[in-house]
C-alpha positions as CSV (number, residue, x, y, z in Angstrom):
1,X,39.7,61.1,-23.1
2,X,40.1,57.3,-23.8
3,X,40.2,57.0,-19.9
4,X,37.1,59.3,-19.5
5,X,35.5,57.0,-21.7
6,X,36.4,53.8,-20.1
7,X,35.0,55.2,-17.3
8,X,31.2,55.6,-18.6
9,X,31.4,52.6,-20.5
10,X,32.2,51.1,-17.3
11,X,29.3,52.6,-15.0
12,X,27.0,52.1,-17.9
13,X,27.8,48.1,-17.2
14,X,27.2,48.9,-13.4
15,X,24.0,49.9,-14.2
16,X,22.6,47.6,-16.2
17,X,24.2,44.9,-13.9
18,X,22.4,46.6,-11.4
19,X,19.1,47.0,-13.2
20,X,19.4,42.5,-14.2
21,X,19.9,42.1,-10.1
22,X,17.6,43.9,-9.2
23,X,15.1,42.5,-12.0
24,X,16.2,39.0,-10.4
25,X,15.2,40.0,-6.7
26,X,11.6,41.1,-7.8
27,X,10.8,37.9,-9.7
28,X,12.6,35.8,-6.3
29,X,10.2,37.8,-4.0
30,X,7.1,37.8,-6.1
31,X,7.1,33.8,-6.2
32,X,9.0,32.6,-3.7
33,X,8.8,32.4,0.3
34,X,8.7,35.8,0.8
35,X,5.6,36.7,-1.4
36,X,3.7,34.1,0.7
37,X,3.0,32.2,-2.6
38,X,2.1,28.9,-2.5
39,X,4.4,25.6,-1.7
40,X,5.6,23.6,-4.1
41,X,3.3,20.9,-5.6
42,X,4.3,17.9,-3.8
43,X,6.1,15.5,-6.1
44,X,5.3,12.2,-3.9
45,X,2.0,10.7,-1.3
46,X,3.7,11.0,1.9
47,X,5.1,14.5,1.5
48,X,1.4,16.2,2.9
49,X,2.1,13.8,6.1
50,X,5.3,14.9,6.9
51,X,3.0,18.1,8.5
52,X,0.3,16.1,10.1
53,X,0.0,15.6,14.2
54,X,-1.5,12.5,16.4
55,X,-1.1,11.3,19.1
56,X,0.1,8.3,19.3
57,X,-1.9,5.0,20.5
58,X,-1.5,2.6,23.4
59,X,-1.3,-1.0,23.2
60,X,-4.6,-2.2,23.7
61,X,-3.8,-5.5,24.6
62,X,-6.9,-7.2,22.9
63,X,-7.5,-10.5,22.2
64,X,-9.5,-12.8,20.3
65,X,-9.8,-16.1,18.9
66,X,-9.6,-15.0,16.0
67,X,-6.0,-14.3,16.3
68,X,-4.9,-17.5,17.0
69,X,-3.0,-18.6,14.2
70,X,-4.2,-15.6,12.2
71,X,-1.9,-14.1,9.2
72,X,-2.0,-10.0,8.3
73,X,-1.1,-9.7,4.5
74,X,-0.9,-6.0,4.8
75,X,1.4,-4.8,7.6
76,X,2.6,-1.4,7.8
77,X,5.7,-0.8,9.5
78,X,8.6,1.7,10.9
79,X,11.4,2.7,8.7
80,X,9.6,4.4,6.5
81,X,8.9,8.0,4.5
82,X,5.5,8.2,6.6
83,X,5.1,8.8,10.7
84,X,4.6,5.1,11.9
85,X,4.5,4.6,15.4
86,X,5.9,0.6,15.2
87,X,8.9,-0.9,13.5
88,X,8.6,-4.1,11.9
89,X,10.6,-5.7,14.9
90,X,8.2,-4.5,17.2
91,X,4.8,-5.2,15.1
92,X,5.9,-9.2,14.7
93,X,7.0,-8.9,18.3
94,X,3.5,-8.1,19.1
95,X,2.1,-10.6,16.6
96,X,4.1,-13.3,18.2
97,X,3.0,-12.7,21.9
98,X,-1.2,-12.3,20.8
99,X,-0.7,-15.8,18.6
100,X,-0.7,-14.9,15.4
101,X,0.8,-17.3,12.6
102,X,2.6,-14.4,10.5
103,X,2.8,-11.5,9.0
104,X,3.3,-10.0,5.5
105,X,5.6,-6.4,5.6
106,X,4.3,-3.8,2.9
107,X,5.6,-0.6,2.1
108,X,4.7,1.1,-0.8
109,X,7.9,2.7,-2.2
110,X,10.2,-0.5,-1.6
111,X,10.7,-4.1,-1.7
112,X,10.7,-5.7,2.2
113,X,11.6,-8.9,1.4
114,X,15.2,-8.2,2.9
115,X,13.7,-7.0,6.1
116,X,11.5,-9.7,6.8
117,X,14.6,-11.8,6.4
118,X,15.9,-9.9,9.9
119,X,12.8,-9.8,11.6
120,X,13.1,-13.7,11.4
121,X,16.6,-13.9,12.3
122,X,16.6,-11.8,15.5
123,X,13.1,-10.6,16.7
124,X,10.8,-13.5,16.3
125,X,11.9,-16.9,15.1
126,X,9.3,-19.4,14.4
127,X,6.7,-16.3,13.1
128,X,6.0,-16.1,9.8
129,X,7.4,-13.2,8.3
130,X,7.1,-12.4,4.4
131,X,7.8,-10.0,2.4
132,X,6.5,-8.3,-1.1
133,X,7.0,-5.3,-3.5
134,X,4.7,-2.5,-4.3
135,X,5.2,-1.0,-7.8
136,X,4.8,2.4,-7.5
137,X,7.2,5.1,-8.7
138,X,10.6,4.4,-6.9
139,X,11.2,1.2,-8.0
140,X,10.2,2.6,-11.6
141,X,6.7,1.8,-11.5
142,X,5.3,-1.6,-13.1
143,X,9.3,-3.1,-13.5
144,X,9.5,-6.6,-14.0
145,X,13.4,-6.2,-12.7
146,X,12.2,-5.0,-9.3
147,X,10.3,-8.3,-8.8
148,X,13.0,-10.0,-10.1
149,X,15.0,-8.4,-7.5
150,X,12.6,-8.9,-4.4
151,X,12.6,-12.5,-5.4
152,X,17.1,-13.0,-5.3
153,X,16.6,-11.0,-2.1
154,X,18.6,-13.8,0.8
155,X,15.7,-15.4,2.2
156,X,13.6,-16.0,-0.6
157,X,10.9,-14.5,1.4
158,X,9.1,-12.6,-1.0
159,X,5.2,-13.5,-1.3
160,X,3.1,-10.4,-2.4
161,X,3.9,-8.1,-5.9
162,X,1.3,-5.1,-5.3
163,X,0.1,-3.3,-8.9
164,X,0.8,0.4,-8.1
165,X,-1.3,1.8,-5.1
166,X,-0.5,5.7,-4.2
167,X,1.2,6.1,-7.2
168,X,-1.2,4.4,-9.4
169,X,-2.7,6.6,-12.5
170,X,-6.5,6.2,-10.9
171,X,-5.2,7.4,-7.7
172,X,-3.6,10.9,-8.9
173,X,-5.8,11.8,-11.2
174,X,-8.6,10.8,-8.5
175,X,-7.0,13.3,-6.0
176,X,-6.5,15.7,-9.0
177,X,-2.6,15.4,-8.3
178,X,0.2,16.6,-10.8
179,X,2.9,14.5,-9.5
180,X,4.3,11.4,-11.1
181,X,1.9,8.1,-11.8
182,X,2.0,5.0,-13.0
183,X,-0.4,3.6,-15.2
184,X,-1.2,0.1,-15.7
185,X,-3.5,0.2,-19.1
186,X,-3.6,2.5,-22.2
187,X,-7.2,2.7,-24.2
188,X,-8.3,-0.3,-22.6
189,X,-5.7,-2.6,-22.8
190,X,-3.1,-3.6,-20.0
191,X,0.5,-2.6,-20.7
192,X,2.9,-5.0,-21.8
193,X,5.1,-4.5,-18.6
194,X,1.6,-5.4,-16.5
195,X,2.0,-8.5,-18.9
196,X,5.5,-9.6,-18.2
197,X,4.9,-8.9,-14.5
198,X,2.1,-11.4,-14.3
199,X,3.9,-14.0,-16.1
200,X,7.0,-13.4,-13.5
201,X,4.4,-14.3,-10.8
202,X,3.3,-17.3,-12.1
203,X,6.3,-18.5,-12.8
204,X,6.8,-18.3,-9.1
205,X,3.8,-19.0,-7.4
206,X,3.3,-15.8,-6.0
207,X,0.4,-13.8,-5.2
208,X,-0.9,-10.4,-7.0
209,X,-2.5,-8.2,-5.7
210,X,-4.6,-5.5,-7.9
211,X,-3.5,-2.2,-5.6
212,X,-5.4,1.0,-6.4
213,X,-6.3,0.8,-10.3
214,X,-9.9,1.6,-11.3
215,X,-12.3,-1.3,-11.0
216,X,-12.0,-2.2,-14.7
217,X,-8.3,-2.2,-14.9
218,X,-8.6,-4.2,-11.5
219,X,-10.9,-7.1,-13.1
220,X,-8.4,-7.0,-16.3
221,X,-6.0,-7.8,-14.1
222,X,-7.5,-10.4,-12.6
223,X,-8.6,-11.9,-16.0
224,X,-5.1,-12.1,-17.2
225,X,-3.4,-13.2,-14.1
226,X,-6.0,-16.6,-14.2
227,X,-5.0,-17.1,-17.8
228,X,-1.5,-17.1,-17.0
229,X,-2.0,-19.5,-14.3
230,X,-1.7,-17.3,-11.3
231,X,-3.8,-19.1,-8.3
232,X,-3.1,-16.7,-5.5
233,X,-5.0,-13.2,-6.5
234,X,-5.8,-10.2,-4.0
235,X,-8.0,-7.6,-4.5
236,X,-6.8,-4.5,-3.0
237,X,-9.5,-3.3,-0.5
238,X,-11.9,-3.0,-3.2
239,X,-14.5,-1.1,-0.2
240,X,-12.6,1.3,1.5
241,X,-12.6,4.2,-0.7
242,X,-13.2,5.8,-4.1
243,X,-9.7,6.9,-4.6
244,X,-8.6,3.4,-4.6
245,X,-10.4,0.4,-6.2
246,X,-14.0,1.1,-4.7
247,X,-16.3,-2.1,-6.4
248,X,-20.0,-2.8,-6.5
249,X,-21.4,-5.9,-5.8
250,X,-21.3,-7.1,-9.0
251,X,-18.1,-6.8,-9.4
252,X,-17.0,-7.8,-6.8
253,X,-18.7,-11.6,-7.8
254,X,-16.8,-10.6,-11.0
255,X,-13.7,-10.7,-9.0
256,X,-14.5,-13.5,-6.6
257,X,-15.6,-15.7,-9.5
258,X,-12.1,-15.0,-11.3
259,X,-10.2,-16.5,-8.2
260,X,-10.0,-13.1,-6.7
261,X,-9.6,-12.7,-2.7
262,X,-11.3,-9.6,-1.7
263,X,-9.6,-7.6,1.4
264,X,-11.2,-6.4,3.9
265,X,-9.4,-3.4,5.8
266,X,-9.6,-3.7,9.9
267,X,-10.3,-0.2,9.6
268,X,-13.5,-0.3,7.8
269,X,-14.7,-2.2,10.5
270,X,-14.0,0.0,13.6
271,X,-15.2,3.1,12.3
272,X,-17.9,4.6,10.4
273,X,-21.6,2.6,10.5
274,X,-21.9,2.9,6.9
275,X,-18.3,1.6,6.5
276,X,-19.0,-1.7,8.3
277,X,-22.4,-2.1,6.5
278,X,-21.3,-2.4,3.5
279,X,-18.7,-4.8,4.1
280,X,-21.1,-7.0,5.8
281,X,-23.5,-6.6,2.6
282,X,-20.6,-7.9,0.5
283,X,-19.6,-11.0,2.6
284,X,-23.4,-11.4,2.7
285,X,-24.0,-11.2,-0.8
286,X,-20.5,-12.6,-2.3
287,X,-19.5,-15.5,0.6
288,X,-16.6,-15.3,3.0
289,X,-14.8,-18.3,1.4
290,X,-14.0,-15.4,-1.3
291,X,-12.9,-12.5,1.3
292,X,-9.7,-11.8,3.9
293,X,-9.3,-9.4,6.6
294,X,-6.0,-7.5,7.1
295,X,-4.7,-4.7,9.3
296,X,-3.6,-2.1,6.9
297,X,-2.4,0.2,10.0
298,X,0.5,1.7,11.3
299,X,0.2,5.5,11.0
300,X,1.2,7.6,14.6
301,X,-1.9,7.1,16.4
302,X,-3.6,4.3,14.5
303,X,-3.8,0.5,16.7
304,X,-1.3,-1.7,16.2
305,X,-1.8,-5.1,14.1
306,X,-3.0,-7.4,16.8
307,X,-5.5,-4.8,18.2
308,X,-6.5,-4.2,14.9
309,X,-7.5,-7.3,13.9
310,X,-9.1,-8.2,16.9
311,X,-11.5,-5.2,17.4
312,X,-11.8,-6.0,13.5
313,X,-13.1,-9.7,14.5
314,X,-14.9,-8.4,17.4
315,X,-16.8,-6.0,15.3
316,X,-17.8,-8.8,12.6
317,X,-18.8,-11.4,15.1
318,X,-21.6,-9.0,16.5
319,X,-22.2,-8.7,13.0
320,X,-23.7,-12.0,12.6
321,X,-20.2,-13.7,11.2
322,X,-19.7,-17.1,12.2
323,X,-16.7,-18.4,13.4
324,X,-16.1,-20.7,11.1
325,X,-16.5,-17.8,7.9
326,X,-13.7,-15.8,11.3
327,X,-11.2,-18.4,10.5
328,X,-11.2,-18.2,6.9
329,X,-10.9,-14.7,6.7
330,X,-8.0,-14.5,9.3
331,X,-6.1,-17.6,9.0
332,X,-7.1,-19.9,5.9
333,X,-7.5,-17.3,3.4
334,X,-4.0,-15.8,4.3
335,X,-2.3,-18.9,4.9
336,X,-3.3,-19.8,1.3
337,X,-2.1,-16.5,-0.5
338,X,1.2,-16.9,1.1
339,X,1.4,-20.3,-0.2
340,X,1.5,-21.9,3.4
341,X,-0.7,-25.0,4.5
342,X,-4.2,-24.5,6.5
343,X,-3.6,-25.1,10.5
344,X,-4.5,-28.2,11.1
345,X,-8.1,-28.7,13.5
């Protein structure tokens, strides 16, 4: 009997073994790959354009004189977590040959100081090549140590500190987004990391830029930053989009008025009408001693930087910009924010 018993205790387990599997494989096929359900929210910016297809671009080969001792602040470059169709050896490579003056890297997940460092040394000695530090989410978001570290990076070549851009709070909740952001400002008032950051940069001469925050948190910014002594300040291409910092007139002579550079993407120029418009309104209305032009390409099928900025120069020229407000925007502007010396004329 004690056997017999054994027994049934035994397939009574079995069975409610069986019954907890089983239980397990309904719940893994009703929400997971095999129900159809949906993916995963995606947890960072540049998982969406791990999917995405272009084709990618030809070197145009334009030209301008515009170019001529012209500086991009905002070069996007190959490695990175996004499709780019140019490394950063072959981007300065291509700045070098058009006669460009320099080039700043950007990437917004880490520092490229170090990188610009070995662009110098072996692709294109004599161009100058910067580098800067976005604060979004993997270096821990608005972290004073990750500007401290850009800045001990061999080289010393560090120029730009972006305030978060595709991580920034505005952005996701903008885009209605659930992954992780970084905010810059809490009921009003900037954070005292923001703070610390902005003392950091004017300790070292460095330039801020705003990245994507709201307009108000932008102009806070900017406030601060000129009463801690900061003298190079960047607006992050304040008229590209409403997801980023998208600014009115007003304030954009808000921003200009606190020492503010306003960036104007090459991209804005090239495509839409009503893109280009309104950029032409605001150099109009502000003054081009306040704005800059920079690429802001590099995606699989976009133009490269010189081609960018020349079809960029190209498209303001036949809008009625002189050439005189042409070299501000591409060469003295720049040269200032990197802390470099106009060319001389």
């Amino acid at each position: 009997m004690p056997l017999c018993k054994d027994a049934e205790v035994s397939r009574r387990r079995v069975r409610v073994l069986g019954f907890v599997l089983l239980g397990c494989v309904i719940a893994y096929v009703g929400t997971g790959p095999l129900a159809g359900a949906q993916a995963p929210t995606p947890q960072t910016h540049w998982e969406p354009y791990k999917n995405r297809t272009a084709a990618p671009s030809l070197d145009q080969k334009l030209t301008d004189p515009a170019l001529i001792g012209a500086i991009d602040l905002h070069v996007h470059h190959d490695p990175d977590s996004y499709p780019r169709q140019w490394d950063a050896f072959e981007i300065a490579r291509l700045a070098q040959e058009r006669g460009m003056r320099g080039i700043v890297l950007k990437n917004h997940w880490t520092e490229t100081s170090g990188l610009a460092f070995l662009v110098r040394k072996y692709a294109t000695p004599g161009l100058e090549v910067f580098g800067s530090v976005t604060l979004d989410t993997p270096v821990g978001g608005v972290n004073p140590q990750a500007v401290r570290y850009m800045l001990d990076v061999a080289g010393g070549l560090g120029r730009i500190v972006w305030m978060p851009t595709h991580d920034s709070d505005h952005e996701v909740r903008y885009n209605k987004e659930t992954r992780p952001s970084v905010s810059v400002s809490r009921g009003g008032t900037l954070r005292p990391e923001v703070l610390e950051v902005i003392r950091l940069i004017a300790g070292r001469d460095l330039a801020l830029a705003t990245g994507h925050v709201t307009p108000d948190e932008a102009l806070r910014i900017l406030s601060e930053a000129k009463r801690a002594g900061v003298k190079r300040l960047i607006v992050t291409h304040p008229l590209l989009a409403p997801q980023y910092t998208y600014m009115s007139v007003e304030q954009l002579r808000t921003a200009a008025d606190l020492g503010g550079y306003i960036e104007i993407t090459a991209g804005s120029l090239t495509g839409a009408a009503e893109a280009k418009n309104r950029v032409l309104a605001a150099i109009r209305a502000v003054g081009a001693t306040h704005f800059f032009v920079g690429s802001d390409s590099g995606l699989v099928g976009t133009p490269n930087v010189p081609d960018a900025l020349a079809a960029a120069a190209k498209s303001l020229r036949a809008g009625g910009v002189s050439e005189g407000d042409l070299t501000l925007m591409f060469k003295d502007n720049p040269a200032f924010l990197v802390n470099l010396p106009p060319l001389a004329r």
